[in-house]
C-alpha positions as CSV (number, residue, x, y, z in Angstrom):
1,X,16.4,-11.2,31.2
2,X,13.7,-10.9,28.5
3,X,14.8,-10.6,25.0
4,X,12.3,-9.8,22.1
5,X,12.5,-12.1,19.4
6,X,10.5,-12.2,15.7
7,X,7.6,-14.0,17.3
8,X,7.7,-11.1,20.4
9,X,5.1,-7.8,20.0
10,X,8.0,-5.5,20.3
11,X,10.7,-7.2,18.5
12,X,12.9,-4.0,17.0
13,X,12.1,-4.9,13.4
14,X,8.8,-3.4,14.1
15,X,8.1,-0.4,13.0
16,X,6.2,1.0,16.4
17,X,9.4,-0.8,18.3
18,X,11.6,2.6,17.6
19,X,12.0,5.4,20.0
20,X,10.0,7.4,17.1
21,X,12.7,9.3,15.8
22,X,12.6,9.7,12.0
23,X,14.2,7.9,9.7
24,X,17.0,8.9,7.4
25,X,14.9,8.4,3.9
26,X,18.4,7.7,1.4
27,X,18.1,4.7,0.4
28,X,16.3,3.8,-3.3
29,X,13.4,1.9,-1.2
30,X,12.7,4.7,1.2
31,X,12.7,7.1,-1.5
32,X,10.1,4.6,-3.1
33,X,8.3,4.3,-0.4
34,X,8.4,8.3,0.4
35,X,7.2,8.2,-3.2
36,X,3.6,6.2,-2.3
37,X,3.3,8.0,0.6
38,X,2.8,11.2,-1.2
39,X,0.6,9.3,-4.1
40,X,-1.7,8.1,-1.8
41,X,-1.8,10.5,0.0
42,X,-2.7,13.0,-2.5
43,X,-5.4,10.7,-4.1
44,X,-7.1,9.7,-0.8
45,X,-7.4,13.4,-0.2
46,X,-9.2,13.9,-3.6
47,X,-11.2,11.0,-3.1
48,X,-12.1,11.8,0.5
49,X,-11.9,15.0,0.7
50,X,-11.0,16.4,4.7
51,X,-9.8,12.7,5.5
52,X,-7.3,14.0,7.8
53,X,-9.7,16.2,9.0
54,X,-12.0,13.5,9.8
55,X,-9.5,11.5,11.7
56,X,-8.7,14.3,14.1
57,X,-12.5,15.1,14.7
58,X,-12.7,11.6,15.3
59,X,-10.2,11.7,18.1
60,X,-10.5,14.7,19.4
61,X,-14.2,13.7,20.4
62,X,-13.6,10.3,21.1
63,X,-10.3,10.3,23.1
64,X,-11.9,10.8,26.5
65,X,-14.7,8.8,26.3
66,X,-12.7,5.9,25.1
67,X,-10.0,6.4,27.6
68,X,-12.9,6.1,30.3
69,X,-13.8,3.0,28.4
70,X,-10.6,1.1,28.5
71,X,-10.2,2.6,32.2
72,X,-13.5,0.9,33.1
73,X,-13.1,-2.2,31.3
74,X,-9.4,-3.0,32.2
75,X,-9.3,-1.8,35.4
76,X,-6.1,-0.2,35.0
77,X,-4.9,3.0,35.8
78,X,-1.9,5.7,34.3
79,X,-2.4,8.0,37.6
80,X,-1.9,5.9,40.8
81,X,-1.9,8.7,43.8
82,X,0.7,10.9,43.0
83,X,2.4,9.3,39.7
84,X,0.9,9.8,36.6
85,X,2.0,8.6,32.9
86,X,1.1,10.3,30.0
87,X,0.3,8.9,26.5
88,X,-0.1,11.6,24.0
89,X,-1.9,10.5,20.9
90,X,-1.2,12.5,17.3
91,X,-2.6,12.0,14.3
92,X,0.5,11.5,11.8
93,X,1.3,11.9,7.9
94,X,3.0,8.7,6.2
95,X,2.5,4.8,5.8
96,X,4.0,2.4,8.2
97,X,6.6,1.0,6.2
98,X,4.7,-2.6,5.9
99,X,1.8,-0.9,4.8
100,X,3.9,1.1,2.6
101,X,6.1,-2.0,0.8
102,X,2.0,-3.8,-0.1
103,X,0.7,-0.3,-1.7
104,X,4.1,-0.8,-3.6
105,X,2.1,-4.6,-4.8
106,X,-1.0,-2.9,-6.2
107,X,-0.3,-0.6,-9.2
108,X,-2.3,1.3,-10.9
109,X,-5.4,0.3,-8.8
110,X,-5.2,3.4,-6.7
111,X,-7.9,4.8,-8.4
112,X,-10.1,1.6,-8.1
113,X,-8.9,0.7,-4.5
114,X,-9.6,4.3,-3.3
115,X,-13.5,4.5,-5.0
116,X,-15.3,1.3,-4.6
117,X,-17.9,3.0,-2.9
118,X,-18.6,4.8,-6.3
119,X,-18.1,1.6,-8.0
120,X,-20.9,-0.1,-6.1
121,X,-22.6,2.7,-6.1
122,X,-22.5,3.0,-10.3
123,X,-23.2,-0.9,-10.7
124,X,-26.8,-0.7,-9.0
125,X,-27.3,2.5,-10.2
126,X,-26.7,1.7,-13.8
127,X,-28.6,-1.1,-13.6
128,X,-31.4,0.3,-12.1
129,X,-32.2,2.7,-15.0
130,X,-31.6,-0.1,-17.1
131,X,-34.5,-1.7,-16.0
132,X,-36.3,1.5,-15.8
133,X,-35.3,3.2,-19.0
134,X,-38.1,3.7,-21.0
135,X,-39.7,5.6,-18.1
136,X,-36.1,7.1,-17.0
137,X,-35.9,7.9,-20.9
138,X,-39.6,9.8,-21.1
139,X,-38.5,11.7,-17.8
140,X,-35.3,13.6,-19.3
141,X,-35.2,12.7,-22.9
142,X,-36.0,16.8,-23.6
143,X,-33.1,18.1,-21.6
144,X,-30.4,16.0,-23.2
145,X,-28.8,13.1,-24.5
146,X,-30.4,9.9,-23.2
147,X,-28.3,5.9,-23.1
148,X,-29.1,3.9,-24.2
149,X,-30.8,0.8,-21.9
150,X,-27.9,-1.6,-23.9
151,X,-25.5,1.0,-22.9
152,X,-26.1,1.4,-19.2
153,X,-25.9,-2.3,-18.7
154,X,-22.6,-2.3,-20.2
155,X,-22.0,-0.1,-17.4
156,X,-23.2,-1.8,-15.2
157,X,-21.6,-4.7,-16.2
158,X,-18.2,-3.0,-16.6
159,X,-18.9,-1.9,-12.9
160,X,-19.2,-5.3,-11.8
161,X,-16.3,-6.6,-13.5
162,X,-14.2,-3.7,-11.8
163,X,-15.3,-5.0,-8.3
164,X,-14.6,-8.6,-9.4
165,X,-11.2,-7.6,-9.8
166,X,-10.9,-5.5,-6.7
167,X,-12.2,-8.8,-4.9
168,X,-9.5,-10.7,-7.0
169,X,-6.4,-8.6,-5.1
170,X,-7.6,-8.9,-2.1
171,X,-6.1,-6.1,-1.0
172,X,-8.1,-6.4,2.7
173,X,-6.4,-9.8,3.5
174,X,-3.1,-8.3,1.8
175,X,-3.1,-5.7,4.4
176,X,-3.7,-7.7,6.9
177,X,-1.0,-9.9,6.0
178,X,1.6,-7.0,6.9
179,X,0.7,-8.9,10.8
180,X,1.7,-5.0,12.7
181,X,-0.9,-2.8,13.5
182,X,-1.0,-0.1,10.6
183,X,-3.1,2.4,11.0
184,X,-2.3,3.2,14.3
185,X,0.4,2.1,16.3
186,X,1.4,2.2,20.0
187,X,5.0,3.5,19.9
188,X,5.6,1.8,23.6
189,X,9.2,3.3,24.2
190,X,8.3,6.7,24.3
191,X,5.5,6.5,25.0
192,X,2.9,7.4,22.3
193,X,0.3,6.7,20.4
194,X,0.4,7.5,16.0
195,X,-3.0,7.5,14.3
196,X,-1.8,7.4,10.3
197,X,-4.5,8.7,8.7
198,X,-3.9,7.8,5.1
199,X,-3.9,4.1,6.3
200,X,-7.0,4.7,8.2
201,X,-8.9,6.5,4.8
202,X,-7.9,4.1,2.6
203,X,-9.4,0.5,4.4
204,X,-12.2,2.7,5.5
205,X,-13.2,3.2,1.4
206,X,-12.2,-0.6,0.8
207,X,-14.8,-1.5,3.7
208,X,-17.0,1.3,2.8
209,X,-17.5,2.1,6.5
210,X,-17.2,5.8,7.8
211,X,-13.6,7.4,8.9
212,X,-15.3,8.1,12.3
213,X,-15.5,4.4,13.2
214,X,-12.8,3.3,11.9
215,X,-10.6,5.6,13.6
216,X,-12.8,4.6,17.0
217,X,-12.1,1.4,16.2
218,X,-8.1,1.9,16.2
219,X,-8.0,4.6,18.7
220,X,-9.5,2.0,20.7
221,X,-7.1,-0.5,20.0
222,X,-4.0,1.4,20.5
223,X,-5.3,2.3,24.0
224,X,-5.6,-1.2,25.0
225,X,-2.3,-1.4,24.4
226,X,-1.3,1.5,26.3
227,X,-2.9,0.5,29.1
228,X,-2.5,-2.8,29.3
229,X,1.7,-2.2,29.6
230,X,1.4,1.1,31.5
231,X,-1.7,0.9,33.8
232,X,-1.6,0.0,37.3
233,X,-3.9,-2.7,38.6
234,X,-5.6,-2.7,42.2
235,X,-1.7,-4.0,43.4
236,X,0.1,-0.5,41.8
237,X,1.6,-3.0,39.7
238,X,2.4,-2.4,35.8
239,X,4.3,-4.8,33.2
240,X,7.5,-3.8,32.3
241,X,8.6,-2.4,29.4
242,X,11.9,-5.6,28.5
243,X,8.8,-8.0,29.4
244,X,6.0,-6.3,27.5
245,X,8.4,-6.1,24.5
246,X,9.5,-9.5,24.4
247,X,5.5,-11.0,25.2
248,X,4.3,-13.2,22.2
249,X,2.9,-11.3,19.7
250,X,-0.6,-12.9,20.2
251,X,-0.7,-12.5,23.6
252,X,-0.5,-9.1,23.4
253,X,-2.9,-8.4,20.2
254,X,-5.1,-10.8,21.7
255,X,-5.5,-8.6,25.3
256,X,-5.9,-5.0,22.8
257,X,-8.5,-7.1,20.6
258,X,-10.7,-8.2,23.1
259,X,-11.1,-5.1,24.8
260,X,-11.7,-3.2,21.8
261,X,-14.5,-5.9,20.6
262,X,-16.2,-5.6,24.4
263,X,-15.7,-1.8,23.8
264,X,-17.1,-1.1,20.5
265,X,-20.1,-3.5,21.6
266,X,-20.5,-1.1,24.6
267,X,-20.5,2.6,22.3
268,X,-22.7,0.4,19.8
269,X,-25.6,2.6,21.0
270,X,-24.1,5.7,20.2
271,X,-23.1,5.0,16.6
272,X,-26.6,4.2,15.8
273,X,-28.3,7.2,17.4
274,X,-25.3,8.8,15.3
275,X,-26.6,8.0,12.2
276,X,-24.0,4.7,11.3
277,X,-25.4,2.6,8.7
278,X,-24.8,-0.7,10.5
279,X,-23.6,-2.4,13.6
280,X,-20.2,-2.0,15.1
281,X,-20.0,-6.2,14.9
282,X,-20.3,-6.2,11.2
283,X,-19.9,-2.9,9.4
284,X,-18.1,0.2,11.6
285,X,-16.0,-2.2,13.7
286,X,-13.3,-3.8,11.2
287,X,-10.8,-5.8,12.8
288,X,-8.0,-3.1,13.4
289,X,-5.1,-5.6,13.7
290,X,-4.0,-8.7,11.8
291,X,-5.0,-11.7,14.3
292,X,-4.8,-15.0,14.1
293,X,-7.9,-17.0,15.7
294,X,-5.5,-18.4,18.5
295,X,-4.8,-14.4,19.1
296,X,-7.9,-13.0,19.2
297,X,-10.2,-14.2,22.5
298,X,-7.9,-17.1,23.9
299,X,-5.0,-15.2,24.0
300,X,-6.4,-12.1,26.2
301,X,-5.4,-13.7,29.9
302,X,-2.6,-11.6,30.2
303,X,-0.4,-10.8,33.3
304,X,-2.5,-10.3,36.5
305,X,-5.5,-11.3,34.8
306,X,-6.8,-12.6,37.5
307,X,-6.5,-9.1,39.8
308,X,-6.6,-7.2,36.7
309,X,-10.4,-8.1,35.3
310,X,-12.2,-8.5,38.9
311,X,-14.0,-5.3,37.8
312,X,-12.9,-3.1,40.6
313,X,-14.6,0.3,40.9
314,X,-12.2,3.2,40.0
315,X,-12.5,6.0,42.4
């Protein structure tokens, strides 16, 4: 009998482990924690504004096409003849609680964490009229107040120093260090999938990459997951749930990462005639989940693999 431990995917301490109930929020830390959730939230939203909004156009356009994807890549299938399993996906308010407890780490940096485009944005700007301001200063000197060129590099400079310290946190690697996918999740006992949109907005405006992508990118992810434990291969076969649960963590994050690397390469196209400002392999296509190297390529051989990636035309 398979048991999951803290090195499994689906050991119970996971917050994606649960049967999806909600939690009973009494304690002083869920009460902090319901406390960030709302903070965030509400300064995402006025930073972004329509980031939830985003998230679900993002879906609701991409779910098929990606589901087609993963189908096609995987060769794995929810409806065999007859049977068919369902995997809703929602779009959902909240923080996973590990992303949750290393918001708690960074105070009063919201505002910093959640504008860095801006930041950027004010340091080259700044400087540019710096470097430009006696013609800048001839331009619009009769329809106001001009700075001073000292004065806008100590913008500029203040800018810079603001980005230095963003760098400093490293909030990026900090998120990544909560080692549970956290802006979406594949709730694998009920079975569903959560896209947390909060999560999703805010390390989309630390990577400065568009919500779109980003939530490609997870969607994506979470699919692979889904498929990989529910899908049928060419034998009807499917892993079970006890095994699934208690497979090493890499193995399993390894499999969902390598299909959504070969799948983003494959809609690359797409987000370039869209307008995306750079490739999916550097820019729009983040790594979703907190890998180590050994769980990234190596570990995608999982169960089957050998029937399961032959490449079998689905009828």
């Amino acid at each position: 009998m398979s048991h999951a431990t803290n090195k499994s995917w689906g050991d119970p301490s996971r917050h994606y482990a649960s049967h999806g109930t909600v939690e009973d929020k009494q304690s002083a830390a869920e009460k902090s924690i319901e406390a960030v959730e709302k903070r965030w939230a509400h300064l995402l939203e006025a930073a972004m504004p329509g980031a939830r909004q985003q998230v679900e156009q993002a879906f609701r356009q991409w779910n098929s096409v990606l589901r087609d994807q993963v189908r096609s890549e995987t060769a794995l299938r929810l409806s065999v003849g007859n049977e068919s399993q369902s995997v809703p996906v929602r779009v959902s308010d909240g923080l996973p609680r590990p992303f949750a407890e290393t918001l708690l780490t960074f105070p009063n940096y919201e505002w910093l964490i959640l504008n860095r485009p801006d930041i950027e944005a004010t340091a080259r700007g700044a400087l540019l009229i710096a470097q430009n301001h006696e013609s800048a200063a001839a331009m619009v000197r009769e329809q106001g107040v001009v700075a001073s060129g000292e004065g806008l590099g100590d913008t500029a400079t203040t800018a810079r120093l603001l980005l230095a310290e963003l760098d400093r946190l490293e909030a990026i690697k900090r998120i990544a260090d909560c080692r549970e996918d956290v802006m979406g999740a594949y709730f694998f006992r009920v079975p569903e999938i959560r896209l947390f949109w909060v999560p999703i907005g805010i390390v989309a405006r630390l990577l400065g990459v568009p919500i779109e992508a980003l939530t490609v990118v997870v969607l994506t992810h979470e699919l692979a997951h889904a498929y990989s434990h529910l899908g049928r291969d060419i034998d009807s076969e499917s892993w079970r749930t006890s095994s699934f649960a208690s497979a090493d963590m890499h193995i399993v994050e390894g499999i969902a990462q390598f299909y959504t690397q070969v799948i983003c390469e494959a809609l690359q196209s797409r987000f370039l005639l869209r307008g995306s400002r750079s490739k999916h392999s550097s820019r729009t296509s983040p790594d979703p989940t907190p890998l180590t190297e050994s769980g990234s390529r190596r570990a995608s051989g999982g169960r089957g693999r050998s029937r399961r990636h032959d490449r079998v035309p689905l009828a």
